[in-house]
N, C-alpha and C positions, 0 to 999 in steps of 0.2 A: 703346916702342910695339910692341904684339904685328902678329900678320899680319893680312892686312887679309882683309874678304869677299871671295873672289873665283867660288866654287864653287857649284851647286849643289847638291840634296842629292837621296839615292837612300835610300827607306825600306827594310828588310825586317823583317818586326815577328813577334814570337815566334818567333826562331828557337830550338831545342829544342839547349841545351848540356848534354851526358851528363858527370855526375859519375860519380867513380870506383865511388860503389855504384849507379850505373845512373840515379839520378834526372835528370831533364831540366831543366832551369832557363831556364825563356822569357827571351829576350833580345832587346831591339830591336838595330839593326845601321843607322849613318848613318852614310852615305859620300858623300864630295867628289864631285861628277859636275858633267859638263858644263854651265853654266850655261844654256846654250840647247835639250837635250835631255834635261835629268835623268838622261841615263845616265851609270851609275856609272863614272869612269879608270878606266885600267889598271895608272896609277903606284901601285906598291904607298906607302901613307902610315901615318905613328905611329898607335898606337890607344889611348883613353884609356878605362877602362874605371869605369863608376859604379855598384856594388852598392846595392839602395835595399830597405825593406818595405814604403814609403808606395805603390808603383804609378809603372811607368815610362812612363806616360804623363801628357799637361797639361804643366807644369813641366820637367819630366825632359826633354820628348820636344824640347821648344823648346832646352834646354841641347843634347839630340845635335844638332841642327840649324844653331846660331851656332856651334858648334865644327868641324861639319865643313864646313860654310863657309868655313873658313880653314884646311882641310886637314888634318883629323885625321879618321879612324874611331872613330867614339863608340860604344860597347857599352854599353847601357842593361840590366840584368838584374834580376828580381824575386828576392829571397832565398828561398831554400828553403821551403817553405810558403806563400810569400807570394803573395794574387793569380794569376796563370797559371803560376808556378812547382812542383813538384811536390813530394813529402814533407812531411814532420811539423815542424814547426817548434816549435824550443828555442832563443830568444832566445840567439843571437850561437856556442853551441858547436859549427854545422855550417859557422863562415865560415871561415875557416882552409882546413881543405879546398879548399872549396868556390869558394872566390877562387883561390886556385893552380891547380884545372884549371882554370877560365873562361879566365882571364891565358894559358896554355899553349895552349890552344884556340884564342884569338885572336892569339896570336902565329905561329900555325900557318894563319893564313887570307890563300890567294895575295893578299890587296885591306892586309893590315897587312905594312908593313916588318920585321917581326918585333922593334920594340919597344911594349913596353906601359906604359904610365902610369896611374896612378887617381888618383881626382877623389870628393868626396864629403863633406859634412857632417856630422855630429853620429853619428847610426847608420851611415851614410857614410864615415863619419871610423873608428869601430871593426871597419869589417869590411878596411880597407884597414891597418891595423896587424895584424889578424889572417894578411893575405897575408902581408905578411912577415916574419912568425913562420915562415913555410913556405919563404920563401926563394926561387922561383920563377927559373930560368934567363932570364925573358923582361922581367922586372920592372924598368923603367930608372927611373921615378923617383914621385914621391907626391907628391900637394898633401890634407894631414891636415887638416881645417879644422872644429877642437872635437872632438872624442875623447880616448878614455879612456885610460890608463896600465895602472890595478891596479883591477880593477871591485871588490875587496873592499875595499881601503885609504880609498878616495873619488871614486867613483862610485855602484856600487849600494849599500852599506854603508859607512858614515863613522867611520873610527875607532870601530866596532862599533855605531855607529846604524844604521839604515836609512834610505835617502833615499826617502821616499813617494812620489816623481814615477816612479817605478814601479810602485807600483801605479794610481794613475792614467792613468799612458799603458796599461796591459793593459785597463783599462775601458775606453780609448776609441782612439785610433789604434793600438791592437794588437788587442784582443777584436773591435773593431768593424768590422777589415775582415781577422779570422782567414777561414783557408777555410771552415769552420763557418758564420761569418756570412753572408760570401759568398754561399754555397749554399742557405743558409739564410734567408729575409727573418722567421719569428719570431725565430732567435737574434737576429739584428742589431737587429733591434725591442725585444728586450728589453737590449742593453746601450746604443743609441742614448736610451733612458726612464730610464738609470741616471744618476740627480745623484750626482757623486760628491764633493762636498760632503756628501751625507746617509751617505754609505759612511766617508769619514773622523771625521766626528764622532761615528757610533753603532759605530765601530772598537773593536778588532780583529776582523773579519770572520774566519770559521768556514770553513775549507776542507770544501767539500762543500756549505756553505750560500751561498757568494760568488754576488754576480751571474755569475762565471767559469768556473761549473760546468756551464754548456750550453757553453764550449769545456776540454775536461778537458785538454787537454795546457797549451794556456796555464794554468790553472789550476796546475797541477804545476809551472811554471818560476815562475811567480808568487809561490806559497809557498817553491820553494827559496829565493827568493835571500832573503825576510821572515825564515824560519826558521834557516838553515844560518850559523853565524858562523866556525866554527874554520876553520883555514889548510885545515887536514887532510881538509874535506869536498872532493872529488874536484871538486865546480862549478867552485871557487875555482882550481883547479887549469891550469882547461883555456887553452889558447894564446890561443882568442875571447875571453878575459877579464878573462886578469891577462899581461899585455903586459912587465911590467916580469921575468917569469920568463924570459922569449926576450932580453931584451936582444941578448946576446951572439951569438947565432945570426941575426937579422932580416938580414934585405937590405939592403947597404950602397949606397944609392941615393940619388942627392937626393931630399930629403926640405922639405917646407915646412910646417910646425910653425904654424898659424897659432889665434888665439884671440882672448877678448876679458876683460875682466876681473869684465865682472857677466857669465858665461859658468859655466854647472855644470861646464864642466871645463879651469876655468880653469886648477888644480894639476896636473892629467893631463896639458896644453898642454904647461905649462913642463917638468914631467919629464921626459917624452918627447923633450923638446928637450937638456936638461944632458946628462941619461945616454947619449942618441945622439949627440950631437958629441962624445962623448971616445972615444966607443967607434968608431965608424963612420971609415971615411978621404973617404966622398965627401959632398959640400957640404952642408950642416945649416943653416935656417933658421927663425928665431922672429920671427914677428909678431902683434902683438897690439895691439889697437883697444881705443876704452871700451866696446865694446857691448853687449848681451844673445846670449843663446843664440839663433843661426839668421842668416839674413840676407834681404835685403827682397825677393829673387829678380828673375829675371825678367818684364819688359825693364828692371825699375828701374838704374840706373849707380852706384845705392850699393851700399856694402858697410852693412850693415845702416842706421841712422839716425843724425841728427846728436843722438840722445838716448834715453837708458838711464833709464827710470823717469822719476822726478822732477826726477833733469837732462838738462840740455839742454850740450851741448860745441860746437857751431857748426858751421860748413859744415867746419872743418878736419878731422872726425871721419871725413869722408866718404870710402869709397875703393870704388875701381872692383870688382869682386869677379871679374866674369869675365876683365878685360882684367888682372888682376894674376896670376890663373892662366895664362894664353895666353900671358903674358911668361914665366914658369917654363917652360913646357913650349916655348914654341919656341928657349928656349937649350939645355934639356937632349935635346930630343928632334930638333931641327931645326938644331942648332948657331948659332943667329943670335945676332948678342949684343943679347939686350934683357932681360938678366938681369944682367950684370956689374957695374952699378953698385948693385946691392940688398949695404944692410947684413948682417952675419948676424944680428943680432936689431935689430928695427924696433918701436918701442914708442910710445904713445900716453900722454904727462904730463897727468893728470887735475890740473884745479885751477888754472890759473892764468885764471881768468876774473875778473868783479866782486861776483859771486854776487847781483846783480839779480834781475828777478823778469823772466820772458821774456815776451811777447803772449797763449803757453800757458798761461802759471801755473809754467812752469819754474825750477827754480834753474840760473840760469846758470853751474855751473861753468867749462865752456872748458877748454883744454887746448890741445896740442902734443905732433907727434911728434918724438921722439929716436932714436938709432940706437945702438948697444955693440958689441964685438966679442964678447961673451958674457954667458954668464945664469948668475948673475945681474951685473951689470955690476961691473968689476973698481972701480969710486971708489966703492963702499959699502961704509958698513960695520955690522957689527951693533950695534946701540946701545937698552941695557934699559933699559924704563922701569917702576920695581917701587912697584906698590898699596901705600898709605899707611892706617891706621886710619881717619885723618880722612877719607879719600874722595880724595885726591892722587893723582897718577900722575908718581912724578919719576925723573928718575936718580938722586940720592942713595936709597942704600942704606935699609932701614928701618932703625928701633932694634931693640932684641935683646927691648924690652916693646912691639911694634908690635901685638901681640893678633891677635884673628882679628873676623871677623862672619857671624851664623850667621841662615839664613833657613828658613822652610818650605817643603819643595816639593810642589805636590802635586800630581799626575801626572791631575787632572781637570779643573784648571784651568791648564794650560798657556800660556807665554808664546806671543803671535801673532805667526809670520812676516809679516813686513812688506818685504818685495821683497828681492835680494840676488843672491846666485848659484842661480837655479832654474828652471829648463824642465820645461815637461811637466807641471806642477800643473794641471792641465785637466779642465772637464767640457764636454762639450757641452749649447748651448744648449736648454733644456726649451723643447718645442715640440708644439702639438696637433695638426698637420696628422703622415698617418702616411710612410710611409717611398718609397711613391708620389709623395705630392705634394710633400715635400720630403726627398730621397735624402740619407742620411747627409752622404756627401764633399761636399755642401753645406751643411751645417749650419755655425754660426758655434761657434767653440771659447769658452768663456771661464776667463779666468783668474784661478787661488783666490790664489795668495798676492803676485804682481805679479812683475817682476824688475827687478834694477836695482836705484839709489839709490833711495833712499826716506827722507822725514823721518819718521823714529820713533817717530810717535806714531799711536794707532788712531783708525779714524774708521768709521762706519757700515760701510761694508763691507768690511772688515778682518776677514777668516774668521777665526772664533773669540773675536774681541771683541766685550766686552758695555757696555754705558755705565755708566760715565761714560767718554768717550771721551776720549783724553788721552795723553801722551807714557810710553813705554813702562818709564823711567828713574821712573815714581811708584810701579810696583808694587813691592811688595813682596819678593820673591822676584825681583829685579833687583839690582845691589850695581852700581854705578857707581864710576869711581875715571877723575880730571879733572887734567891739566895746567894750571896759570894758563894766561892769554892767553896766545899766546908773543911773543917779542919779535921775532921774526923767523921769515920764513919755515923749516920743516920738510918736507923732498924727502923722500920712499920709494921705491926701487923693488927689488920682490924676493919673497924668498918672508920669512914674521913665522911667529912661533913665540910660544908664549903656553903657560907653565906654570904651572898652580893649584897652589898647598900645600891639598889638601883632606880635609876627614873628612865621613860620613856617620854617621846611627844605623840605615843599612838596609844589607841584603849586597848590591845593588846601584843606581846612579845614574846619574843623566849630570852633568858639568858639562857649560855650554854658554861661549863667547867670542866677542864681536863688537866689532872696531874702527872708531869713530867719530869723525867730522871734525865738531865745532861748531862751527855757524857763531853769529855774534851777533846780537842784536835786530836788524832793518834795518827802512828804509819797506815795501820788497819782502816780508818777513818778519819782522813784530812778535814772533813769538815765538821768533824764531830759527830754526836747521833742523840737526836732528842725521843726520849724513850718515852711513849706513852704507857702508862699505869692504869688508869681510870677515867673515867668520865660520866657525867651528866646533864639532865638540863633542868630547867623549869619554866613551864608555862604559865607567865604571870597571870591568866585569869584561874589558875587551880592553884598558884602559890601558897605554901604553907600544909602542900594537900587539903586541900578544900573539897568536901564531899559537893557543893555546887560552882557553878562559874562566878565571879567576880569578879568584873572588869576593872581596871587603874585606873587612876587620874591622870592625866600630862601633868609633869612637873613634878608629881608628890614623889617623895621617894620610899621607898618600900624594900620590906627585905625578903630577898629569894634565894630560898635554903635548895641546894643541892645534896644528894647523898651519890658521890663518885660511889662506882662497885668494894668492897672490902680486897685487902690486896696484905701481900707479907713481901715485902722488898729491902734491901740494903742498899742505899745510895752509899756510894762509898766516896773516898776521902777524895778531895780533889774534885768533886761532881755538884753538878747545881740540884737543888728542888724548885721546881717551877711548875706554875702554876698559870694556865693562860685561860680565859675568859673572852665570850663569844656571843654570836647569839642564833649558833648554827651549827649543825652537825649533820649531814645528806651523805650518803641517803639514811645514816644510824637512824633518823628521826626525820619525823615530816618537818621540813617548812612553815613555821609560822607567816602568815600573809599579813601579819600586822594592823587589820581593818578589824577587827574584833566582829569578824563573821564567822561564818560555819565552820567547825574544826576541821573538817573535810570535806572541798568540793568548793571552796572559796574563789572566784577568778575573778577577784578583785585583788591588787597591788598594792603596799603603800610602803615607801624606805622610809624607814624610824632611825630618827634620832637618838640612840640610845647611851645611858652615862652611867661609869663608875665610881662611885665615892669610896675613897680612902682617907678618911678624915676621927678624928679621935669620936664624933658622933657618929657618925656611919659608917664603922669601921667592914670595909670586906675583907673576909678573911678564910684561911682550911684552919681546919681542926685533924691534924692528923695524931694518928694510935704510934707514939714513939716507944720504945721498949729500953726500960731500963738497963743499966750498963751494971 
């Protein structure tokens, strides 16, 4: 149990923090004060410091307020460009910095004990790894909660796709409350009227012609990270970004690593985690929930829902979000022990439920948390299961004539994302009243491609599908490859690995990989329900991760390693593990145009003939983390 309320609170709101090249960075300031007079003690108290673009007020300002209630100094600050904050704003490469004077700043203010802690979610989450890249003297501990690792590896760019929820969040919770808009009520009129649904479908948009070009700067950070794929481009480079280049130098501070598994950075989660507990001496913690990306906020007492998509996991799913923070930070900042009995990695077992059909129309997966002394948990082990000709997914080996299967792919008819690991796929709701009578930051968001589990198949409003409506395993340009029933439960927990033997007839493709739990016919679900787990792709000219481009040959064949998200599930008895391979996912990932032209902005076409070998020399196959019995 963390501290309890006991305090008052004292607001001082935009206070002006001078970064080192002069800009000011408005920051709110909540401090513990007398309960009967609001004025602020004098007892210097820990200060917890939250970087945000969304606006530190509403939500934010409620969070300074229940923390300093229980004795902490909250620092609420808008990022650079952002809202009351000053300067130009270049999505994530001024945080670094810019987080290290703040931290210094406020550990230098007579009302903080001169330690600093940060707090913060998803953008939240990446400016607080970018602190400590900087290393900061004041810096005592971090609660990272979804954040990024390596923004080129899989965040902004996936294995040299592009993840489109970047350009979508610049349409709307970035473009829509840039300073431009702000100041401006046409600009914001014109991107608040942008379906960006019509933006992705009639894609690749034209730098110069984008809805993004009445904010030119966003417009410029927008197309780099679409355009720029080599290691070599200087973006990729910088500390805000690719986290995993700082390892060695970051701040050796407790640190709480927390995720979910339908979560976009759900791999960034975990890495952040392996590579700093080996590296770091002070205490390293991984927790991870089923949930989606974000959490239900304030006053709610969950940590996001007892249900991710189209499942449902039960009230066990549920966890406290702010008192699980307040427990971290009043051991490490306050020395009280209400942190000593936390595992180092705390995990959530998807799948042991009845897979009934819920009041909501849910599949009731269920689950259960477990705990490890490391990630990935030391009773797993790696265990292949390698694509058969006939469509099988076994542990025996193929034969050495196991052949291949070759499909069309063709880059205008792309397979539809159907929920998974994805945030931020967002347009705001089309609305005729103007920006008077119904102001942006009340608009309703909606969401293109879902997140979460999802059964597999399209149905009317499934962007990008067309009818016949129907399970996603019929098209064509899908290859499925199935396990019989099994005869007994199958545990995972970890990170899966999934390598194609593939050829193309074009100098450039994607494969794509997504792993699946089938369920069988039930009353609940007559046609069964194909569970999505994981997924990935690879962009055969970055295969292998390639710090530069490398185009294919036609005909050779070649191998392209996938890393599906890390996941902990129980396929249970009687259920398939399947495995279907693609060479598309829309809008999760841009489009490969097949022509081996511009990553982005290509309006050239070409359908590739694209093939899978299952063959005892070019065996494709998952690697998944089985957990011994």
């Amino acid at each position: 149990m963390g501290s309890q309320s006991e305090y008052g609170v004292s607001a001082e709101l935009n206070v002006p923090v001078e970064t080192r090249d002069g800009i000011e960075l408005a920051t709110d300031i909540y401090r513990p004060a007398d309960p009967d007079t609001n004025e602020p003690i004098d007892d210097p108290k820990p200060a917890l410091l939250d970087r945000t673009p969304y606006g530190k007020r509403g939500r934010m300002e409620r969070h300074g307020e229940w923390y300093a209630e229980r004795g902490y100094v909250v620092a609420i600050q808008d990022c650079r460009g952002r809202f009351d904050s000053e300067g130009e704003y270049y999505i994530f490469v001024d945080e670094p910095e810019d987080g290290y004077d703040t931290v210094e700043w406020l550990a230098d203010r007579p009302y903080c004990d001169g330690q600093v802690g940060t707090i913060g979610t998803s953008y939240g989450a990446w400016v607080q790894s970018a602190i400590a890249t900087q290393d900061p003297p004041h810096l005592e501990a971090m609660f990272v909660n979804q954040g990024a690792a390596n923004g080129r590896e899989a965040t902004f760019r996936h294995n040299g796709a592009f993840e489109l929820r970047w350009l979508c969040w610049a349409l709307t919770l970035g473009g829509g409350f840039a300073k431009r808009a702000l100041e401006n009520s046409d600009v914001q009129a014109l991107l608040a009227n942008v379906d960006v649904r019509d933006v992705l479908a009639d894609g690749p948009i034209q730098q110069g012609q984008s809805p993004l070009r009445h904010i030119p700067n966003y417009e410029e950070w927008a197309f780099d990270i679409m355009t720029q794929g080599a290691a070599s481009d200087e973006l990729w480079q910088s500390p805000g970004i690719d986290f995993e280049r700082h390892y060695d130098g970051m701040a050796d501070v407790p640190t709480v690593y927390a995720g979910a598994w339908y979560d976009s950075y759900t791999k960034a989660t975990c890495d952040n985690f392996a590579a700093l507990a080996e590296r770091k001496d002070a205490d390293q913690f991984l927790l991870m929930g089923p949930w989606t990306h974000g959490w239900n906020g304030y006053p709610l007492p969950s940590w996001n829902k007892p249900y991710s998509g189209e499942l449902a996991f039960g009230e066990a799913a549920l966890r406290d979000y702010q008192e699980t923070r307040l427990r971290f930070f009043d051991h490490y900042l306050k020395d009280e022990d209400s942190w000593s009995d936390q595992a180092t990695v705390e995990f959530f077992r998807m799948g042991t439920g009845d897979g009934g059909r819920t009041t909501d129309g849910r599949l009731f997966h269920g689950g259960e948390w477990s705990t490890a002394d490391e990630w990935p948990p030391n009773d797993v082990e790696q265990t292949t299961y390698y694509a058969h000709g006939d469509g099988t997914l076994a542990t025996a080996e193929p034969d050495s004539d196991g052949g291949a299967t070759s499909y069309e792919f063709d880059p205008k008819d792309p397979v539809p994302t159907l929920g998974g690991n994805c945030s931020s796929y967002i347009t705001y709701e089309p609305r005729e009243e103007n920006l008077i009578e119904y102001p942006l930051a009340e608009r309703n968001l909606h969401d293109i491609t879902g997140r979460g589990g999802f059964d597999q198949r399209t149905r009317e409003d499934t962007f990008g599908a067309e009818p016949p409506y129907g399970p996603l395993e019929h098209r064509d340009d899908v290859l499925v490859f199935r396990t019989p029933p099994l005869d007994e439960p199958v545990e995972i927990v970890g990170p899966i690995r999934v390598r194609v033997h593939g050829e193309t007839d074009a100098p450039d493709t994607d494969f794509t990989a997504k792993l699946i739990e089938e369920y069988p016919p039930s009353d609940g679900f007559p046609n069964g329900f194909a569970l999505n787990l994981a997924d990935s792709i690879c962009r055969a000219r970055y295969r292998g991760y390639r710090d530069e481009p490398d185009f294919v040959d036609p005909g050779e064949v070649y191998e392209f390693v996938m890393e599906p998200y890390p996941t902990a599930n129980v396929f249970a008895a009687g259920h398939r593990i399947r495995l279907d391979i693609s060479s598309s996912n829309f809008p999760r990932f841009d489009v490969n145009h097949n022509t081996g032209g511009p990553l982005y902005g290509d309006r050239e076409y070409q359908v590739a003939t694209n093939t899978v070998h299952h063959s005892a020399d070019h065996p494709t196959r998952i690697e998944l983390p089985v957990r011994r019995t």
